[in-house]
N, CA, C and O atoms as a GROMACS GRO file, in nm:
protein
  408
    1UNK      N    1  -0.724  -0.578   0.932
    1UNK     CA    2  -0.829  -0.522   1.015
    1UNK      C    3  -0.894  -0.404   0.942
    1UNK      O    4  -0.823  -0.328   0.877
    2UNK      N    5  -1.015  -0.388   0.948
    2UNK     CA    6  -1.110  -0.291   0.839
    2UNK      C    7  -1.134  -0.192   0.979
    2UNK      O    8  -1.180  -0.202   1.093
    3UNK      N    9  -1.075  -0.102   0.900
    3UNK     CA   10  -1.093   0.088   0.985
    3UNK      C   11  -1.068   0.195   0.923
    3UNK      O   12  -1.004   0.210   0.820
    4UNK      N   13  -1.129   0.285   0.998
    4UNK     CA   14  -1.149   0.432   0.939
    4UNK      C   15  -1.004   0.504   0.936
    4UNK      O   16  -0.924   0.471   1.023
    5UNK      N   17  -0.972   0.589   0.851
    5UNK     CA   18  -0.892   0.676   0.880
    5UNK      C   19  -0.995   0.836   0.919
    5UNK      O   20  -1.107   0.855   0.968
    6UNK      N   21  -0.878   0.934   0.862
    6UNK     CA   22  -0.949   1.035   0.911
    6UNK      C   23  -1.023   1.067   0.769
    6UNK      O   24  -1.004   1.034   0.652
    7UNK      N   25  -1.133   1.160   0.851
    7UNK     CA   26  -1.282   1.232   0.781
    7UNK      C   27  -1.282   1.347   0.737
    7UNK      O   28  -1.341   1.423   0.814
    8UNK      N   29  -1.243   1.396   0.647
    8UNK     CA   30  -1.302   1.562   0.597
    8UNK      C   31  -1.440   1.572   0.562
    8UNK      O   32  -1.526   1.485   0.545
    9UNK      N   33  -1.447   1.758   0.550
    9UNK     CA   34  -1.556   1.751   0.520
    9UNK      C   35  -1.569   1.862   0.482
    9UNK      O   36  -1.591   1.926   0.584
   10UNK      N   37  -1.570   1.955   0.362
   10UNK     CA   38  -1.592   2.066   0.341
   10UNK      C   39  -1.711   2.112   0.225
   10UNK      O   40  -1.725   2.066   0.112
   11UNK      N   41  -1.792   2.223   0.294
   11UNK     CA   42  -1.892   2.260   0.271
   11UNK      C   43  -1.913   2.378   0.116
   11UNK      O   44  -1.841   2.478   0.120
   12UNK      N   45  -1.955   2.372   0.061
   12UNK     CA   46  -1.970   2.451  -0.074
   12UNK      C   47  -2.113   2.417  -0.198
   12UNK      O   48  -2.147   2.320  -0.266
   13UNK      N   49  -2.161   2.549  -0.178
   13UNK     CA   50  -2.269   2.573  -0.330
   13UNK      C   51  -2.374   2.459  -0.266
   13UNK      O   52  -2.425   2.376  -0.341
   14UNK      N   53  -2.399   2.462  -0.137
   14UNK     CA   54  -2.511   2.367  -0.092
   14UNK      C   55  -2.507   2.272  -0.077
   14UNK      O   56  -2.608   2.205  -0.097
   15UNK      N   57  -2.395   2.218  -0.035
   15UNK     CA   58  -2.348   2.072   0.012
   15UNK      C   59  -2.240   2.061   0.083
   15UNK      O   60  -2.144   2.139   0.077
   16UNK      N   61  -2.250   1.956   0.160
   16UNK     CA   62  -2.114   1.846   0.241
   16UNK      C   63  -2.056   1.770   0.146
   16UNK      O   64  -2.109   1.683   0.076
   17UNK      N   65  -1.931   1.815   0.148
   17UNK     CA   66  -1.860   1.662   0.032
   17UNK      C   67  -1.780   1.606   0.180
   17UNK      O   68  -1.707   1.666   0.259
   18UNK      N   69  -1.827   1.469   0.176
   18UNK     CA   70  -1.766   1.378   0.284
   18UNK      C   71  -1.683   1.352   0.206
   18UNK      O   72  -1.709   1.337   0.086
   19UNK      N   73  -1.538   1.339   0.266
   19UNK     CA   74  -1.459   1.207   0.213
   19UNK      C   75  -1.385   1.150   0.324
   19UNK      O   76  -1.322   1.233   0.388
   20UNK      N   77  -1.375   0.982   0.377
   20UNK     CA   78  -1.317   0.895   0.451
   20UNK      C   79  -1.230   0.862   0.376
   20UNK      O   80  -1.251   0.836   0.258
   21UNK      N   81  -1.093   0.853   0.446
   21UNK     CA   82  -1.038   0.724   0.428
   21UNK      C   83  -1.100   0.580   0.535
   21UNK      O   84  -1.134   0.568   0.652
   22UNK      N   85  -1.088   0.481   0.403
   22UNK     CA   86  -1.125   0.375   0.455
   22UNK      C   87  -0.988   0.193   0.452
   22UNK      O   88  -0.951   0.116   0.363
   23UNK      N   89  -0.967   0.202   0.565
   23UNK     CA   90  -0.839   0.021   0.500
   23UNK      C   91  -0.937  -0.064   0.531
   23UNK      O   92  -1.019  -0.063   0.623
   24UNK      N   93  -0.914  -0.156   0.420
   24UNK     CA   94  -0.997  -0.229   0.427
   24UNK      C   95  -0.901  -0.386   0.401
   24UNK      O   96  -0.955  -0.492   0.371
   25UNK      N   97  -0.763  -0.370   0.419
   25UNK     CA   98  -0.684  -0.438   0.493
   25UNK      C   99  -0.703  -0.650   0.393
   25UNK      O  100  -0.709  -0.763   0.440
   26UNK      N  101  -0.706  -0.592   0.246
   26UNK     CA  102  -0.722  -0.733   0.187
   26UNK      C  103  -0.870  -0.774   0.169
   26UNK      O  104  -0.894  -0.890   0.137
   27UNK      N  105  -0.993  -0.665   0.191
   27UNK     CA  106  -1.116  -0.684   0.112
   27UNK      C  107  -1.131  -0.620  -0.009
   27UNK      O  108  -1.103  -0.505  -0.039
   28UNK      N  109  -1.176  -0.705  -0.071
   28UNK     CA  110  -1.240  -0.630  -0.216
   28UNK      C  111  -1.299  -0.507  -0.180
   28UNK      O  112  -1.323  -0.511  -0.059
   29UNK      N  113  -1.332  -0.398  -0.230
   29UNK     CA  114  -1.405  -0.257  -0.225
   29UNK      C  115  -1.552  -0.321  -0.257
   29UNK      O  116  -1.650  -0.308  -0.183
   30UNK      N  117  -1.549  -0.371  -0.347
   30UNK     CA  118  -1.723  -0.421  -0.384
   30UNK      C  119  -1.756  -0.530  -0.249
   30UNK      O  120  -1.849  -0.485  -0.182
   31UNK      N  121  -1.724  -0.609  -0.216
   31UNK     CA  122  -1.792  -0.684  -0.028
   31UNK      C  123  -1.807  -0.573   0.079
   31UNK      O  124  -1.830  -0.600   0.198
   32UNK      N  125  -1.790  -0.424   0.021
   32UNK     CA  126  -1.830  -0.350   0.169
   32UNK      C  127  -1.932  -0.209   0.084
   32UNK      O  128  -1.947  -0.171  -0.032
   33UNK      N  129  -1.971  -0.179   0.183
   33UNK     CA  130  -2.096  -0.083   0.148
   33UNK      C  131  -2.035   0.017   0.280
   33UNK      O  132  -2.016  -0.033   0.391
   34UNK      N  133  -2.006   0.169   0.250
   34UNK     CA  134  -1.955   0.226   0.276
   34UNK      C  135  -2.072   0.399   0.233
   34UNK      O  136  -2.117   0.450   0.130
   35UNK      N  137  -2.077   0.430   0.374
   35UNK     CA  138  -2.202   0.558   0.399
   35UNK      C  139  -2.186   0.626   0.490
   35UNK      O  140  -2.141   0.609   0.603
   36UNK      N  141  -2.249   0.758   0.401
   36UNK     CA  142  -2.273   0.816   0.578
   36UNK      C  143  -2.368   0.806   0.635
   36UNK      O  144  -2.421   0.706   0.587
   37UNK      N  145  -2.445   0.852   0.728
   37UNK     CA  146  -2.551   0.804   0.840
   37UNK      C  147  -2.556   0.938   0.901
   37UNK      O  148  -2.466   1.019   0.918
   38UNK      N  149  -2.705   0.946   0.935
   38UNK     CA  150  -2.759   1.067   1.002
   38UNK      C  151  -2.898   1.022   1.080
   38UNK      O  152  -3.014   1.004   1.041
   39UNK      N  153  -2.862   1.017   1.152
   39UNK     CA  154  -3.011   0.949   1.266
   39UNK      C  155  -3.165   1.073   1.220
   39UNK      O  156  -3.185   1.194   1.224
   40UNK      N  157  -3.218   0.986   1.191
   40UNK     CA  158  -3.375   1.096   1.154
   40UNK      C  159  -3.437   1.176   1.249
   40UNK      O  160  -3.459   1.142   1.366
   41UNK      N  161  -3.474   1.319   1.179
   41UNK     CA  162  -3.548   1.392   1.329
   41UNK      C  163  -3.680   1.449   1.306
   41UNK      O  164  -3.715   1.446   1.188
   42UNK      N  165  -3.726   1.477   1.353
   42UNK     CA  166  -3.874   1.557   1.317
   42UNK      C  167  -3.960   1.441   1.243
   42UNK      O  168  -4.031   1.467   1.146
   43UNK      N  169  -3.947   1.315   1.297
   43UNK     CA  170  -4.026   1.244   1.241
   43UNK      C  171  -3.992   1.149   1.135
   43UNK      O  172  -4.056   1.047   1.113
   44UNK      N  173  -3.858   1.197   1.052
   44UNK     CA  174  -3.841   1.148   0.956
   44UNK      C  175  -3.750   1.032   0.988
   44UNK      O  176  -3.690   1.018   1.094
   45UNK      N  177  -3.745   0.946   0.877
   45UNK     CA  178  -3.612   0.823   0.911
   45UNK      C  179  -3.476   0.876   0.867
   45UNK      O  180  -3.472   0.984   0.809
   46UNK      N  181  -3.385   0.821   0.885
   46UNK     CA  182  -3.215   0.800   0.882
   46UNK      C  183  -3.237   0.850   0.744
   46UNK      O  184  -3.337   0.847   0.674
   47UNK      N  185  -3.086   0.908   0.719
   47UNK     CA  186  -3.077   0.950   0.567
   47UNK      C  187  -2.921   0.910   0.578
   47UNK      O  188  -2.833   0.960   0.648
   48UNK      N  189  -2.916   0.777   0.465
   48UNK     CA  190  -2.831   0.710   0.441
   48UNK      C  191  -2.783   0.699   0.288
   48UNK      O  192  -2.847   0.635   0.205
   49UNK      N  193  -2.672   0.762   0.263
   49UNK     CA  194  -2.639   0.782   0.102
   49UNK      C  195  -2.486   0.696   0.094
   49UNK      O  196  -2.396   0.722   0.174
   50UNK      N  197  -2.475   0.613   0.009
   50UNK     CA  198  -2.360   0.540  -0.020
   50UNK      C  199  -2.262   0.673  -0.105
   50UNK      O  200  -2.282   0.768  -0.181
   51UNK      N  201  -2.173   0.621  -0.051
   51UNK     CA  202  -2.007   0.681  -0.071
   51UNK      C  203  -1.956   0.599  -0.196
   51UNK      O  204  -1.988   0.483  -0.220
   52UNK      N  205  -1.874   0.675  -0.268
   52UNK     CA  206  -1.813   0.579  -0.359
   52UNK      C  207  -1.652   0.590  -0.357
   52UNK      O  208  -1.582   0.688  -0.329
   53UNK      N  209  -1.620   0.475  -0.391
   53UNK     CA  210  -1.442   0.494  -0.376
   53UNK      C  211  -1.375   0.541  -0.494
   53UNK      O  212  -1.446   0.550  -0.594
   54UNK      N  213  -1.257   0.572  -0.505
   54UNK     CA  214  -1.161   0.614  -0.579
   54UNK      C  215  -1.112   0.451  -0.664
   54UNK      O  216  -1.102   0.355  -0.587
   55UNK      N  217  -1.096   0.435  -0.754
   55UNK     CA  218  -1.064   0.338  -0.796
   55UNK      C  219  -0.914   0.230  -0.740
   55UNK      O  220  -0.899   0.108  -0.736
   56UNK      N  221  -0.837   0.327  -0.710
   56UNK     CA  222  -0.716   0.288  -0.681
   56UNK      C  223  -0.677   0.322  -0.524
   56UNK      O  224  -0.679   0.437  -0.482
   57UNK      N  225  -0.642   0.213  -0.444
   57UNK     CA  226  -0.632   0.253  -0.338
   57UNK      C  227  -0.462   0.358  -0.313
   57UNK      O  228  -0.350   0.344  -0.363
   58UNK      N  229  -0.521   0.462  -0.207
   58UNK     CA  230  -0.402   0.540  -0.197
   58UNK      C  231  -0.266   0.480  -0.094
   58UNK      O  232  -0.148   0.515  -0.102
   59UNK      N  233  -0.307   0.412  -0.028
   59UNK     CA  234  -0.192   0.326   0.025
   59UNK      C  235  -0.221   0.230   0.158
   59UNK      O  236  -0.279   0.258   0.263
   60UNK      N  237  -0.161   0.105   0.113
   60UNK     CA  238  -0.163  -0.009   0.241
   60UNK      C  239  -0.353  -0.017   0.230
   60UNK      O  240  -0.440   0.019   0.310
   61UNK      N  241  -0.358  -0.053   0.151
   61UNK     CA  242  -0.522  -0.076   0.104
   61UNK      C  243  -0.591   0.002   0.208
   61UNK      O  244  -0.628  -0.053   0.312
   62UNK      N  245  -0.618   0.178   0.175
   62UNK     CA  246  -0.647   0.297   0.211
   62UNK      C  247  -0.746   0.351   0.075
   62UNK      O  248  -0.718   0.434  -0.012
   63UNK      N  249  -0.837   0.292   0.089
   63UNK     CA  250  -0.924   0.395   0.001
   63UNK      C  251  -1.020   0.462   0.059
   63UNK      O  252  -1.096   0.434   0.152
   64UNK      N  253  -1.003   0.587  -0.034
   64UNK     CA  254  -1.095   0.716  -0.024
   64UNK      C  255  -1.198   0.753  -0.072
   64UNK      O  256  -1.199   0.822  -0.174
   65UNK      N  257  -1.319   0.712  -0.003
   65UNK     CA  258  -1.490   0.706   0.005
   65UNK      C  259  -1.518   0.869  -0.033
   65UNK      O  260  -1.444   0.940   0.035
   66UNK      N  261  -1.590   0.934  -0.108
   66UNK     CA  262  -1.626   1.010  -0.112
   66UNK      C  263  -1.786   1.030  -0.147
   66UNK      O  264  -1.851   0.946  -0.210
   67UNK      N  265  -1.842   1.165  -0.091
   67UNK     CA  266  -1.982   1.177  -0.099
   67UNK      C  267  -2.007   1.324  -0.118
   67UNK      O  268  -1.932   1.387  -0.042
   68UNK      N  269  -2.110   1.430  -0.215
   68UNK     CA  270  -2.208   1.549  -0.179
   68UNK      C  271  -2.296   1.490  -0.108
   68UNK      O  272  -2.336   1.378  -0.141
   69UNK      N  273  -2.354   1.569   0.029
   69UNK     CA  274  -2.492   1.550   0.082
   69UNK      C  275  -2.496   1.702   0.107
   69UNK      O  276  -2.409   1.779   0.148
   70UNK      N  277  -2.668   1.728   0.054
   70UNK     CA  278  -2.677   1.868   0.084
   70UNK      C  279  -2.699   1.884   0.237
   70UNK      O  280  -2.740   1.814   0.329
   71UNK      N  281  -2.638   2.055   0.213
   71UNK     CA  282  -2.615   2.052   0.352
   71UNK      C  283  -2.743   2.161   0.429
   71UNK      O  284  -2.713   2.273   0.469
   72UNK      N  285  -2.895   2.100   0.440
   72UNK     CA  286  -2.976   2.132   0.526
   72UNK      C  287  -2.967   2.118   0.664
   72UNK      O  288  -3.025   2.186   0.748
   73UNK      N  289  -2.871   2.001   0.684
   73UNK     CA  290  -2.815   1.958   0.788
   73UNK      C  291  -2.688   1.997   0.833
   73UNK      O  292  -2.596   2.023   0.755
   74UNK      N  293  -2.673   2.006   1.004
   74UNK     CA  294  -2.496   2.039   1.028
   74UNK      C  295  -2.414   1.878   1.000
   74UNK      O  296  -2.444   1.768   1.047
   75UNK      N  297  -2.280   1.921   0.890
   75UNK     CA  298  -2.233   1.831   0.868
   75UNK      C  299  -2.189   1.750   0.994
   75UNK      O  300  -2.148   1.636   0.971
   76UNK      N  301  -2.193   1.801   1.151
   76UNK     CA  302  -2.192   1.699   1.238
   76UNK      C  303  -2.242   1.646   1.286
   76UNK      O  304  -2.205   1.607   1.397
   77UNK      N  305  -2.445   1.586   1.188
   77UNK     CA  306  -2.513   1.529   1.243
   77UNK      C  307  -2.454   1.374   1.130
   77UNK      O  308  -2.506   1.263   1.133
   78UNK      N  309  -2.368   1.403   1.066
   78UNK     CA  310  -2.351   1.299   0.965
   78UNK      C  311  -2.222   1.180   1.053
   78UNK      O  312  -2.155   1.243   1.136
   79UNK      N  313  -2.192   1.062   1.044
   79UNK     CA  314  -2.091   0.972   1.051
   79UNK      C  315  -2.058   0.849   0.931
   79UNK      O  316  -2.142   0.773   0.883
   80UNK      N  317  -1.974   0.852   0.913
   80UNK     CA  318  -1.922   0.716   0.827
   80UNK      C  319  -1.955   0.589   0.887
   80UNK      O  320  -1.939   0.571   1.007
   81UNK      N  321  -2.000   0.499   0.808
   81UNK     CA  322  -2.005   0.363   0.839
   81UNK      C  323  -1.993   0.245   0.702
   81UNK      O  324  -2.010   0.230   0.581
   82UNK      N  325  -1.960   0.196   0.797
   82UNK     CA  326  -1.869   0.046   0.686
   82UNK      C  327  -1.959  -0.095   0.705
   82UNK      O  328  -1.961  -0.157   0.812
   83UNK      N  329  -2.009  -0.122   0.624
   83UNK     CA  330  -2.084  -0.276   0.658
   83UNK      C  331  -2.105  -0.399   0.522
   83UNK      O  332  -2.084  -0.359   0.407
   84UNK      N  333  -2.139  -0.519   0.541
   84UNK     CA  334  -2.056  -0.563   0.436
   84UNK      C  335  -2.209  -0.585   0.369
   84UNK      O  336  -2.326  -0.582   0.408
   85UNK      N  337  -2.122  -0.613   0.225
   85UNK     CA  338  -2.272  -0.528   0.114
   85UNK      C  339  -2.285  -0.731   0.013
   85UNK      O  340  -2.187  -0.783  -0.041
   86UNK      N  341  -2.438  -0.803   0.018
   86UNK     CA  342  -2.449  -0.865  -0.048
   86UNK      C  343  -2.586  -0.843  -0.094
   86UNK      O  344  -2.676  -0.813  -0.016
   87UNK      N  345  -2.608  -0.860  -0.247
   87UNK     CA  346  -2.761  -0.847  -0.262
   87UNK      C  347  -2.882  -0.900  -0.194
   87UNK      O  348  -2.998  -0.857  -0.191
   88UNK      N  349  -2.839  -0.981  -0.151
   88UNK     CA  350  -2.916  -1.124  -0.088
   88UNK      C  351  -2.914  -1.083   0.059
   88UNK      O  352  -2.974  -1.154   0.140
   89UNK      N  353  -2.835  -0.948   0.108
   89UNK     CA  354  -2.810  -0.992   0.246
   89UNK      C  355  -2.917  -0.870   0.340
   89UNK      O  356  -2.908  -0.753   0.304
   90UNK      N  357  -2.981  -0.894   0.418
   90UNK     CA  358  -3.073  -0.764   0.495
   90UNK      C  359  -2.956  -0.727   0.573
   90UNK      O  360  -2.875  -0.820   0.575
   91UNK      N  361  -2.933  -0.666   0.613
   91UNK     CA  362  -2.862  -0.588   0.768
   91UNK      C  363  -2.926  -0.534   0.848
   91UNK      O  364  -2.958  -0.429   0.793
   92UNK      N  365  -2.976  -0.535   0.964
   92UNK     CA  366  -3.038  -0.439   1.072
   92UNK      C  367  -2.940  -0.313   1.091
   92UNK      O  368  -2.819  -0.323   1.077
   93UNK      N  369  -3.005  -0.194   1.124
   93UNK     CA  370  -2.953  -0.099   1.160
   93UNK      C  371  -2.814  -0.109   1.244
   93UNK      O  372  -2.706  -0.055   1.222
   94UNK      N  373  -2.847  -0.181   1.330
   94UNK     CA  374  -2.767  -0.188   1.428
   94UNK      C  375  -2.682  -0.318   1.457
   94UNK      O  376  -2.619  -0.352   1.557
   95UNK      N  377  -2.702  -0.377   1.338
   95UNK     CA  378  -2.585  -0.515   1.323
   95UNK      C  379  -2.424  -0.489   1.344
   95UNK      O  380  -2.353  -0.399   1.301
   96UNK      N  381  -2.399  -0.585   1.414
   96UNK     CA  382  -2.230  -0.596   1.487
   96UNK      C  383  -2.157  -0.623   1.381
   96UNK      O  384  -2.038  -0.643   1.403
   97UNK      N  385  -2.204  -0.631   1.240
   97UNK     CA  386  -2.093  -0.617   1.148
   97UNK      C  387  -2.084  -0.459   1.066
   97UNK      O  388  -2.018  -0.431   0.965
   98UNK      N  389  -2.161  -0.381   1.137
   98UNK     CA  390  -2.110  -0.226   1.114
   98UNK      C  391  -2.029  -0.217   1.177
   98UNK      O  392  -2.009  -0.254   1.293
   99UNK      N  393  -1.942  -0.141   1.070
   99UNK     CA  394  -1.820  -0.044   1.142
   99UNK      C  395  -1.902   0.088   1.159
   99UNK      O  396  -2.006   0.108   1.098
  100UNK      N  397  -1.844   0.184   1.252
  100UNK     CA  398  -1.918   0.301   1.251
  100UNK      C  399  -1.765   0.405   1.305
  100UNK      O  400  -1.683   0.384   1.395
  101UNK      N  401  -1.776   0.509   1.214
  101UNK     CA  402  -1.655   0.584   1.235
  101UNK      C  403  -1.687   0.667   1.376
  101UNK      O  404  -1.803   0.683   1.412
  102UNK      N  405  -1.576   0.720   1.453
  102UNK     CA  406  -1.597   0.766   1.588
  102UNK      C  407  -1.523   0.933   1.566
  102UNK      O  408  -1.519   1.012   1.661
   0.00000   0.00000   0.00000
């Protein structure tokens, strides 16, 4: 089963460094696309930056997504989300094959 663990997030020199744990429970790391998400305001759209993993998972296929996003924003307008990544493939925003961290 593909789920979040827990989320840090600490702030320094003008940025959020996100890092998730993510299990991904017997998927390849490359079939998922793994981000954070910030709903757009003042007009603007979503600001969506891919996370990258650690090469080696840290345990029971537990890998750790990490990200800088500067922080103009409060890091609690940001959330993790998990959705599966093909070149070929569109996703809607709001497709039922996002995971979205809570």
């Amino acid at each position: 089963m593909l789920r979040f663990g827990e989320m840090k997030v600490a702030t320094h020199r003008g940025n959020h460094v996100f890092a998730v744990r993510v299990y991904l429970t017997g998927l390849d790391p490359n079939t998922v696309r793994v981000e954070v998400y910030a709903d757009g305001v003042n007009g603007e759209g979503p600001v969506r930056q891919e996370m990258m993993h650690e090469q080696e998972p840290v345990d029971a296929n537990g890998y750790i997504y990490r990200i800088p996003v500067p922080s103009i924003r409060p890091a609690t307008d940001y959330a993790a989300r998990v959705m599966p990544q093909r070149p070929s493939a569109k996703v809607p925003l709001q497709a039922a094959q996002i995971l979205r961290q809570r």
